[in-house]
C-alpha positions in Angstrom: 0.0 0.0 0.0 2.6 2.5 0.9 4.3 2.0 -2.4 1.3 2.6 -4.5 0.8 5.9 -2.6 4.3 7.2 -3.1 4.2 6.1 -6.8 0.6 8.2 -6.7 2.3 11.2 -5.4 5.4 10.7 -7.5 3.0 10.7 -10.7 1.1 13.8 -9.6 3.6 16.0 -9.4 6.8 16.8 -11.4 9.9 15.6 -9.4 13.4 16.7 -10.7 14.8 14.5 -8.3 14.5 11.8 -6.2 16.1 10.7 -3.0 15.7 7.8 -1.0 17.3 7.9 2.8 17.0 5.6 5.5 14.8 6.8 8.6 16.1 5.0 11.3 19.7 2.7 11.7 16.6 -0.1 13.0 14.7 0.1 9.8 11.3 0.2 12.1 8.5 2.8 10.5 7.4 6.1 11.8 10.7 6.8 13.5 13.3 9.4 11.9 16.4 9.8 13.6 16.4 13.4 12.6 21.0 13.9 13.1 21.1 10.7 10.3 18.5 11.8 7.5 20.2 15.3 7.7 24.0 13.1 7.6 22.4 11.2 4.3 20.9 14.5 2.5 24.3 16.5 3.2 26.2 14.0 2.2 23.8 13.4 -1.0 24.3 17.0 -1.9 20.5 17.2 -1.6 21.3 20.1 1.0 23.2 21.5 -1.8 20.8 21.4 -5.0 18.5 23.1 -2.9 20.6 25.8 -1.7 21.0 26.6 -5.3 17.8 26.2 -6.2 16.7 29.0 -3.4 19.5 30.9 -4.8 17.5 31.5 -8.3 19.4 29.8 -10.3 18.2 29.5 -14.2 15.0 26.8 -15.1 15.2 25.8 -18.0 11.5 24.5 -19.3 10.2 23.5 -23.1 8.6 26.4 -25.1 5.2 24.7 -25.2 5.3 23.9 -21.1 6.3 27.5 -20.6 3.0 28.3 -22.8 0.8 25.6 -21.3 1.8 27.2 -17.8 1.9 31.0 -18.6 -0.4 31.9 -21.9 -2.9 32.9 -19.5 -0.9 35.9 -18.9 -0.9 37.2 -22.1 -3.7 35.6 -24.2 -2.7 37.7 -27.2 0.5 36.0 -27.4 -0.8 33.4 -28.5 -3.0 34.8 -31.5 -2.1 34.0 -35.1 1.6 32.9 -33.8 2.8 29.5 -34.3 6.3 30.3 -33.2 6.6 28.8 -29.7 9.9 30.6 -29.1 8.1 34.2 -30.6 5.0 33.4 -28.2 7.4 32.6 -25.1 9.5 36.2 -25.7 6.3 37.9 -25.6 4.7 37.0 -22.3 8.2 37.5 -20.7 7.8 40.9 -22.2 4.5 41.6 -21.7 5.2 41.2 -17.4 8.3 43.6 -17.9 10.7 40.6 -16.8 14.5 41.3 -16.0 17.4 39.5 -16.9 15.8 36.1 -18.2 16.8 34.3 -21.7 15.2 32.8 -23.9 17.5 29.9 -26.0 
């Protein structure tokens, strides 16, 4: 049962990682020894990748997910374009966005 739910929550969302770390040195459930899981993380450079991820480090996402996720902010964008990468440069532009690139 537990795997089907973490496969469930793994499908529902969009990991771009994942890490598996062992709770307890007695391998009994519902006990985290709190001083080993953050051992195994650091040591996993999970601590790390999420440091620079809070940094703000570049995403890099496909033209058409950057449309499925952000057309809604400029509708007109996406009027008589086909151009994916033209459609992308002109919601960036319509929200007066800083420093991004689009490649």
């Amino acid at each position: 049962m537990q795997l089907q739910q973490l496969m469930e929550t793994l499908n529902s969302t969009e990991p771009h990682y994942v890490r598996c770390v062992k709770p307890n040195n007695l391998l009994k459930p519902a006990i985290f020894e709190n001083v080993n899981i953050m051992q195994q993380l650091r040591c996993g450079g999970v601590l790390e990748a999420i440091r620079i991820s809070c940094a703000g480090y570049p995403t890099r996402r496909a033209f058409f997910e950057f449309i499925n996720r952000f057309s809604l902010l400029a509708p007109e964008a996406t009027e008589a374009n086909n151009d994916e990468k033209a459609v992308c440069q002109k919601i960036l532009e319509k929200m007066e966005l800083k420093g991004y690139q689009v490649l």
